[in-house]
N, C-alpha and C positions, 0 to 999 in steps of 0.2 A: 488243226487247219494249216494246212501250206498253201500252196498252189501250184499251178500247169504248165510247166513250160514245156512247147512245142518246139522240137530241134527239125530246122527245117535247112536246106542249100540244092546247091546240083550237086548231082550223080558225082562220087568219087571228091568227096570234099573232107572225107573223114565221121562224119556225121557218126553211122554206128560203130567205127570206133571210140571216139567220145561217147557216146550214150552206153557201150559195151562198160570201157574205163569208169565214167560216174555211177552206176547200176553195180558194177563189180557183179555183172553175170557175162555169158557168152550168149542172152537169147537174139540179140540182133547179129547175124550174121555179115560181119565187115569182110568184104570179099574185092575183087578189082573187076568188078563191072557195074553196070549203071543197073539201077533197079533189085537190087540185094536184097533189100525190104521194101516187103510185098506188102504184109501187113502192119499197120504203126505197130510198133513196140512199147509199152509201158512199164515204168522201174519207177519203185520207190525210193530215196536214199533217204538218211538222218541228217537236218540240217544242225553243222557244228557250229557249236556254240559254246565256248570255253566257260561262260559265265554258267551254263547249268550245272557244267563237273563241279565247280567252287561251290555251288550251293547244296548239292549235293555235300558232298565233304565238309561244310559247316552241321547242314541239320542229319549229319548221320543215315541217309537217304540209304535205303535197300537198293531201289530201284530208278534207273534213269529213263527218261524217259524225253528224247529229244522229239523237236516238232520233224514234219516231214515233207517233203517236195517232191510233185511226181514232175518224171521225165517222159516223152512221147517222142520216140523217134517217127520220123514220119520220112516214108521215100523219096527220093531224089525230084524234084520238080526240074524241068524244062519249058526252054520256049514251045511256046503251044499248050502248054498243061490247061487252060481257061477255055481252051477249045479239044481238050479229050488228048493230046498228043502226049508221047510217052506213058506213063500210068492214069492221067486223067483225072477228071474229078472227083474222085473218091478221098485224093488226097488232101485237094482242099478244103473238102469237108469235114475231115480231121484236123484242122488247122482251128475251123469254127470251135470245138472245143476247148480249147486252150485259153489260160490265162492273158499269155505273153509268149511272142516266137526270138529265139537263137537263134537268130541265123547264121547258120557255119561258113565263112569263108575261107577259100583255100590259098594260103599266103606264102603258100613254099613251093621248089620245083624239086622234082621227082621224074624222071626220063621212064621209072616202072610204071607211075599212076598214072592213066591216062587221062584227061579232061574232054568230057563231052564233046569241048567246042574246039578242044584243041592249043588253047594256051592258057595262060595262068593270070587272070586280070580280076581280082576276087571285087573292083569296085563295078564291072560289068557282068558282074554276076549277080552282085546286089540289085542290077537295076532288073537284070531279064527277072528273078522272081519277085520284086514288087512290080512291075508291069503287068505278070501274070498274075498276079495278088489283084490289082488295080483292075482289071480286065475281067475278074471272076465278079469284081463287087459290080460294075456297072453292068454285071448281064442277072445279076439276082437284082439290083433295083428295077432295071426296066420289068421284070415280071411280076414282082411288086405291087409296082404301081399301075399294073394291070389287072392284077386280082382285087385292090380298092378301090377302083373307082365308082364301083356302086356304093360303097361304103359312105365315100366320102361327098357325093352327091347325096345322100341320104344326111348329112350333118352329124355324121357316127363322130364323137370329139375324139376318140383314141386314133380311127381313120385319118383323120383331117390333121391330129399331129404327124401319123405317121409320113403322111405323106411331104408335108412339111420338112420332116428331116432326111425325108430319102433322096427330095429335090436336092437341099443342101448337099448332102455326099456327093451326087450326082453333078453336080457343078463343081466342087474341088476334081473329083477325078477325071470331068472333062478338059480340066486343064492343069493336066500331069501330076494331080496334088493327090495324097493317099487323105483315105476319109479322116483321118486321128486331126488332118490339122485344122478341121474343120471345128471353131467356137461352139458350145453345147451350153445352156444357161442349166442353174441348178434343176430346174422343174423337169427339161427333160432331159437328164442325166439316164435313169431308166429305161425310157422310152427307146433314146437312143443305143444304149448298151443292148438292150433288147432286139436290137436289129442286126446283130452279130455278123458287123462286118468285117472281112477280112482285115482289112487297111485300117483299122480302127486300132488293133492287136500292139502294143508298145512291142518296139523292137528292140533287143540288146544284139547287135554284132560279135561273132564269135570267132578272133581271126586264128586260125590253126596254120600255126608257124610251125619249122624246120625246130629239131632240138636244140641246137647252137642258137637260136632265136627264142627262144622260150622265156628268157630271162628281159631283154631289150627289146623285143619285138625284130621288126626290117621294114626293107622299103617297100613291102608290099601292105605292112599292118599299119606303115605310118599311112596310107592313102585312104583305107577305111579308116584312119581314126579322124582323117579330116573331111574326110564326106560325113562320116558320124556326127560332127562337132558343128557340122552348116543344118544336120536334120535335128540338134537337138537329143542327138540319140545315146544310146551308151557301148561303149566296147571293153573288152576283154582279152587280151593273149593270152592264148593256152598252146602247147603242144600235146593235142589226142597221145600221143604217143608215148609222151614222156606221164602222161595221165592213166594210161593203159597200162607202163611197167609199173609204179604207183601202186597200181590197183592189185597188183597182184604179193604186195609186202605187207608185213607187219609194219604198226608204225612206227616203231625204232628205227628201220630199216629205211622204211619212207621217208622221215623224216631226213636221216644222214641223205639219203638219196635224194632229197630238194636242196640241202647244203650244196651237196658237190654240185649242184646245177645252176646254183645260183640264184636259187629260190627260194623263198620265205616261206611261202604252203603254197599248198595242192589248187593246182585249177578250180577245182570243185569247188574251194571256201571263195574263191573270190570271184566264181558263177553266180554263187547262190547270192552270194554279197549282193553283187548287180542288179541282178533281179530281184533282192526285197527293194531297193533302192527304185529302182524300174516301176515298181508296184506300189510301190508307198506303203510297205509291211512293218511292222515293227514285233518285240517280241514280248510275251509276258511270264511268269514263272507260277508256279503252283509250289510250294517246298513242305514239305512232312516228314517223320523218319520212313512212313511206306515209299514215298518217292518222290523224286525231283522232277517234275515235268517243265517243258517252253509247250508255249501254245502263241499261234501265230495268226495277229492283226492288222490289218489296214488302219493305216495312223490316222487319227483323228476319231477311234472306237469308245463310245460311251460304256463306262463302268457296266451295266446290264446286257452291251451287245458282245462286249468281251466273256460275261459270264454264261451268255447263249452258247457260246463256243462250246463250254465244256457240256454242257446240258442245258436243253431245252427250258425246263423246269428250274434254271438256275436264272433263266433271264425272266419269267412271267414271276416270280414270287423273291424277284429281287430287292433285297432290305438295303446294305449296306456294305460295301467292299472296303476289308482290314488292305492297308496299304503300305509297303515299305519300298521305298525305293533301295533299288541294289546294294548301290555306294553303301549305304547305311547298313545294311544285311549283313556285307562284306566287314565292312569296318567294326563292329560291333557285334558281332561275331555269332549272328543266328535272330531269331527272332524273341526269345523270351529279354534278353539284352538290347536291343532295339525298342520293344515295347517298352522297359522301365528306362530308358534315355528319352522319351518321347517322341521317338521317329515313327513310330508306327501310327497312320493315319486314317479316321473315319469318315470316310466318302459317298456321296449318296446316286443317286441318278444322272445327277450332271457333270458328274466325274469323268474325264478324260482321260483314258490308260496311256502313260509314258512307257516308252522302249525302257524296260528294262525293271519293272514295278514287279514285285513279290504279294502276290494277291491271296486275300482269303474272299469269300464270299459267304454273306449270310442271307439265306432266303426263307420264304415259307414254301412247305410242301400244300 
């Protein structure tokens, strides 16, 4: 299990190239004009994780086997997009599917690339696609709540919540507020996820700087990082570009080529960073000599929902989950040496999986 993230900006912001770069294929078409991708693009990559190689190379692991994150390139949105203009709503209904949106801002100038609007203000581009975001959700609430009102005059209790929470959305976005910042009590957590609203969708900011900027950002990444820091929200400096040459080395190669740039790793790892962070992910280990797997949780995952992950039949005839935390894995050098040191720990249902826990699972078939 990973998750979705929805790469979304205007026209000529870099977008397919970043998604070209992290994908390490050529199927989005990065071109200099608006609308290049027609249809979302979807790429899998490996989410890196230095700790699976290590465990790997302690239990003598054949096979690695890293967790995974999809990417969705989605085309260039504009003002107007919430009412059909440029591509229209096709796109934001590909947005619905998605985890969590990237939004790509364009933080560099370039006299070749041209900009929709014509100049380079990547915090006024943030607002034109959350306006358009904001815009799309208050015209699916009003129909909404058109389609329940027999419902909810009949005392339908699913109706009567929904409607309940559509109000609410519908009052933060009448007053310029996106639905996410709208209070949700645990009960209707569900409910409200279920209403798959745009504005609901956590955002991480994407600011694609110049490559002399890749390293430090600029004055254009320092102004999203402080709109970012007023929404609560999270950013990232990447240069697409410098992430595209990247994409095309070995990682020897790669690696010397983030030195000379002044970089520690690849956009990618500190994407994907973001985003489990974004998401409240955390990761777990499976280790054998057949293979090394991560498999990937939302923090706060009970011992049985973590073991649903791998199989179905792993979560309904769940006994009890063998437990070593990493540190101890690492330290002690595999798991038969862990077990005779007393690290390794028997856990039952109300177990809560830690970032970083080396699991066995015992169930009945």
């Amino acid at each position: 299990m990973g998750f979705k993230m929805g790469i979304v900006g205007m026209p000529n912001v870099g977008k397919s190239t970043l998604f070209n770069a992290l994908t390490k294929t050529a199927a989005a078409q990065a071109a200099n004009f608006p609308f290049c991708t027609i249809e979302p693009n979807v790429g899998e990559v490996a989410v890196p994780d230095a700790r699976l190689d290590t465990l790997a190379k302690i239990a003598a692991s054949k096979q690695i086997i890293p967790a995974r994150m999809t990417f969705v390139d989605i085309a260039g949105l504009v003002k107007g997009a919430s009412k059909g203009e440029g591509l229209g709503n096709q796109f934001l209904a590909n947005i619905r599917e998605t985890d969590a949106i990237a939004h790509v801002l364009r933080c560099f100038e370039d006299g070749d690339i041209t900009h929709v609007d014509g100049r380079v203000d990547p915090v006024a581009d943030a607002e034109t696609i959350e306006t358009e975001l904001m815009l799309a959700d208050l015209e699916s609430i009003e129909k909404r709540l058109v389609n329940i009102v027999r419902k909810v005059r009949g005392g339908d209790k699913e109706a009567v919540q929904q409607e309940r929470l559509l109000n609410a959305a519908r009052e933060a976005l009448e007053n310029g507020k996106p639905a996410r910042t709208v209070e949700v009590d645990a009960e209707d957590a569900k409910a409200w996820k279920g209403l798959q609203l745009l504005t609901t969708k956590p955002i991480l900011y994407v600011c694609n700087v110049d490559e002399g900027s890749a390293a430090t950002g600029n004055e254009f990444s320092a102004k999203v990082e402080k709109m970012a820091a007023d929404q609560g929200a999270g950013t990232v400096v990447i240069s697409a570009q410098i992430e595209e040459e990247i994409s095309q080395l070995d990682p020897d190669e790669a690696q010397m080529f983030l030195e000379e740039m002044g970089l520690e790793e690849a956009g990618l790892d500190r994407l994907i960073r973001a985003g489990y962070e974004l998401l409240h992910l955390e990761t777990y280990f499976t280790v054998g000599p057949k293979e090394a797997r991560a498999w990937t949780v939302p923090t706060g995952t009970s011992a049985p929902k973590a073991a649903g992950v791998i199989h179905g039949d792993f979560e309904k005839g769940f006994i009890r989950a063998e437990t070593i935390a990493y540190d101890d894995f690492v330290e002690l050098g595999g798991e038969q040496p862990a077990k005779e040191a007393g690290k390794m720990r028997a856990e039952g249902k109300a177990y809560t999986v830690k970032d970083g826990d080396v699991l066995h699972f015992l169930f009945n078939t």
